[in-house]
C-alpha positions in Angstrom: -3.4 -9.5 -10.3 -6.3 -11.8 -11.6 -7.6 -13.8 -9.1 -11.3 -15.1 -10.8 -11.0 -18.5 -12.5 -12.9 -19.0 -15.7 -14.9 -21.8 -16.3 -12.9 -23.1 -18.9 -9.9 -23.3 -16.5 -12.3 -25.1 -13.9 -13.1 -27.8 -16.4 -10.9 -31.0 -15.6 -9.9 -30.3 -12.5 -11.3 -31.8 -9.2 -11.9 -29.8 -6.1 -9.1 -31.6 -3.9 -6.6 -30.2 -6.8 -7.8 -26.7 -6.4 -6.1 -24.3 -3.8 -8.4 -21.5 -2.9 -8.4 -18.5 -4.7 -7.3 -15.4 -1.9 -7.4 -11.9 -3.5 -4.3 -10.2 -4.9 -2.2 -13.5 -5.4 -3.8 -16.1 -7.2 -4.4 -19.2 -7.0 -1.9 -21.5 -5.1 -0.7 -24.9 -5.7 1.6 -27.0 -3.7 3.6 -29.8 -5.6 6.8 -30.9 -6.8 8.3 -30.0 -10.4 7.7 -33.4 -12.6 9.6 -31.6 -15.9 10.2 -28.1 -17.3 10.3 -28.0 -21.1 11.3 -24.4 -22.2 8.1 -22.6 -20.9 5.7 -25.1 -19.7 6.4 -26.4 -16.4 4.2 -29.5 -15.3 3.8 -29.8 -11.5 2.6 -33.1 -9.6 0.1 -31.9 -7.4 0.0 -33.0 -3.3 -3.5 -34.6 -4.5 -1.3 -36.4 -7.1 -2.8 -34.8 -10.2 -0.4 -33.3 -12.3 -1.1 -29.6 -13.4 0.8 -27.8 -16.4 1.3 -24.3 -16.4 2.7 -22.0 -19.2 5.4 -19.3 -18.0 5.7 -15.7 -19.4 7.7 -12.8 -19.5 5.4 -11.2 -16.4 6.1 -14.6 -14.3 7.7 -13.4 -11.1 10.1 -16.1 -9.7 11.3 -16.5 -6.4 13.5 -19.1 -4.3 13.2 -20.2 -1.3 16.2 -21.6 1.0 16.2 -22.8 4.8 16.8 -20.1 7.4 16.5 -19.4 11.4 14.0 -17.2 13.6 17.4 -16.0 15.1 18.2 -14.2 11.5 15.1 -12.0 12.0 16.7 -8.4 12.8 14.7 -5.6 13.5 14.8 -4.2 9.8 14.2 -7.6 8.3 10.3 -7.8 6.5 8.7 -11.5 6.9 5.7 -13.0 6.4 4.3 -15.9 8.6 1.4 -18.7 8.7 0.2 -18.4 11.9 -2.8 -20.3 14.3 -4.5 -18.7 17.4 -2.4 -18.7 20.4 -4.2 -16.3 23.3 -6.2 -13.4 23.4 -5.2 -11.4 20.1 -1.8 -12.6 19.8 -0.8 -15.9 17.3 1.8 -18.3 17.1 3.8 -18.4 13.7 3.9 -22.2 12.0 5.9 -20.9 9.1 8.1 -17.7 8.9 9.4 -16.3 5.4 12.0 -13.6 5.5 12.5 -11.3 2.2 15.0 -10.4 0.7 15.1 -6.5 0.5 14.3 -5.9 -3.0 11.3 -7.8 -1.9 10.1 -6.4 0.8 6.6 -5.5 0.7 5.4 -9.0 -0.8 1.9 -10.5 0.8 1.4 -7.2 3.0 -1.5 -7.0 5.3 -3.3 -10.0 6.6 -5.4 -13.4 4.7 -7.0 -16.8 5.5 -4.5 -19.1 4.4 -5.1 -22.7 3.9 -2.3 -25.0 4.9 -4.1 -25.7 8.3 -7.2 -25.0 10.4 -7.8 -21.3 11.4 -4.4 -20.5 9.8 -3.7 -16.6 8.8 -0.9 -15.6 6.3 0.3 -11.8 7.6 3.2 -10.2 5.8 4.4 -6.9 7.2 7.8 -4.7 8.8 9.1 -4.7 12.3 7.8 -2.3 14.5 8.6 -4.8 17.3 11.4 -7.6 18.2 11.9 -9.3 21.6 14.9 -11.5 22.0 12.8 -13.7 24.8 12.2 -17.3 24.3 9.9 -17.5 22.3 10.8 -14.0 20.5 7.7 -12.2 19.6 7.3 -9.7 16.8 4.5 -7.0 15.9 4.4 -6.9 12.0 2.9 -3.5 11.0 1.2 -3.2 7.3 -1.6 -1.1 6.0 -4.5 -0.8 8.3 -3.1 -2.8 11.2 -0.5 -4.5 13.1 0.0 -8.1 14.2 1.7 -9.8 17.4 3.3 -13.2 16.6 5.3 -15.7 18.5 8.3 -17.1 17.1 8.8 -20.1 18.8 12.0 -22.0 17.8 10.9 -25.0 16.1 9.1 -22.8 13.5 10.3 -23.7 10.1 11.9 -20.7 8.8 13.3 -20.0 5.1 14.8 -16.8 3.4 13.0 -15.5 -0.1 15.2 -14.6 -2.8 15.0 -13.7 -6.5 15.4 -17.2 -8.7 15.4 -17.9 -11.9 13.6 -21.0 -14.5 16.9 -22.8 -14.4 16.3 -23.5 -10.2 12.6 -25.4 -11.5 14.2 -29.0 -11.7 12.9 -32.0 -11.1 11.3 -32.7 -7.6 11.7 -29.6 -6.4 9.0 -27.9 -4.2 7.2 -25.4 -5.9 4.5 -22.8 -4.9 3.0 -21.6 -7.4 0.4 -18.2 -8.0 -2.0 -19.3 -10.7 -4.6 -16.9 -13.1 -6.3 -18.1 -16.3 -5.4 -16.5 -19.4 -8.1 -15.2 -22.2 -8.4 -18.9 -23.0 -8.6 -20.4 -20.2 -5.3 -21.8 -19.3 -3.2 -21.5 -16.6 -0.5 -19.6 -16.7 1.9 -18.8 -13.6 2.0 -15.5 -12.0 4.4 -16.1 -9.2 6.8 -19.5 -8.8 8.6 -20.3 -5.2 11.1 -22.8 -6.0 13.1 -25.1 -3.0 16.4 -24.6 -2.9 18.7 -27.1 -0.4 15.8 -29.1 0.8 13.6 -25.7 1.5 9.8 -26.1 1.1 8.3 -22.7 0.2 6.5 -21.4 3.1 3.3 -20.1 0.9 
């Protein structure tokens, strides 16, 4: 997936609009939908810039509606934002469960930016407690990582979506690479669905 921005793409856009680039997905930006018209779907930007982005037949899209920690099962695959809690372990802000066509999505472990120290790890079950807090060890590629679950984390299920979901004011995520002119065009969309915020 292409992750380097071109100049052309940089041009126009202030740095408080940019989401920073992390390798394999994209760029992200967090907004609402403003309109969709066919393929070109503008987005007003938390900065309160409006971005628009051209879709394709390679953009992946995805919806995102509210969940519970207690729907986590042992063969359930999540990712989750998480901050330091003690020693190696963390405590998870945001959880995102998969569906399981999609399991494998955001594997290993990344700096994400939605607050200070935050981490983004994706990754299977190799561990469930049913304490309070529950805590998990997600196991990916080259390592594994404890989290706690406490109850208040905000929690939403990924599924497969479609354009017709991108409506006006909903929550989008959306994965960002430049094409050979420049422009934006959308890798990956996480649409709301029933008040959801995507959790990426």
């Amino acid at each position: 997936m292409r992750t380097i921005l071109s100049a052309v793409f940089l041009l126009g856009l202030t740095a408080a609009a940019l989401a920073d680039a992390t390798e394999n997905v994209g760029t992200r930006y967090r907004g609402t939908v403003e309109k969709r018209d066919g393929d070109l779907l503008t987005l007003r930007l938390h900065s309160g810039e409006s971005l628009t982005l051209r879709m394709n037949d390679t953009t992946r899209l995805l919806t995102a509606t509210p969940a519970n920690i207690r729907d986590i099962k042992p063969e359930s695959y999540l990712s989750a934002i998480s901050t330091p809690e003690c020693g190696s372990a963390r405590r998870a802000e945001t959880v995102t469960i998969y569906a399981p066509d999609l399991r494998g999505w955001f594997a290993g472990s990344r700096p994400w930016d939605t607050v200070a120290s935050a981490v983004l790890t994706g990754g299977w079950i190799a561990d469930l407690s049913d304490a309070d807090p529950r805590r998990v060890v997600l196991s990916y590629e080259g390592g594994t990582t404890t989290l706690a679950l406490p109850p208040d984390a905000t929690a939403t299920q990924i599924t497969r979506g479609e354009k017709a979901l991108l409506t006006g004011g909903a929550a989008v995520t959306a994965f960002v690479a430049p094409d050979e002119a420049g422009k934006p065009v959308a890798e990956i969309i996480a649409v709301g669905r029933r008040g959801a915020t995507p959790n990426l």
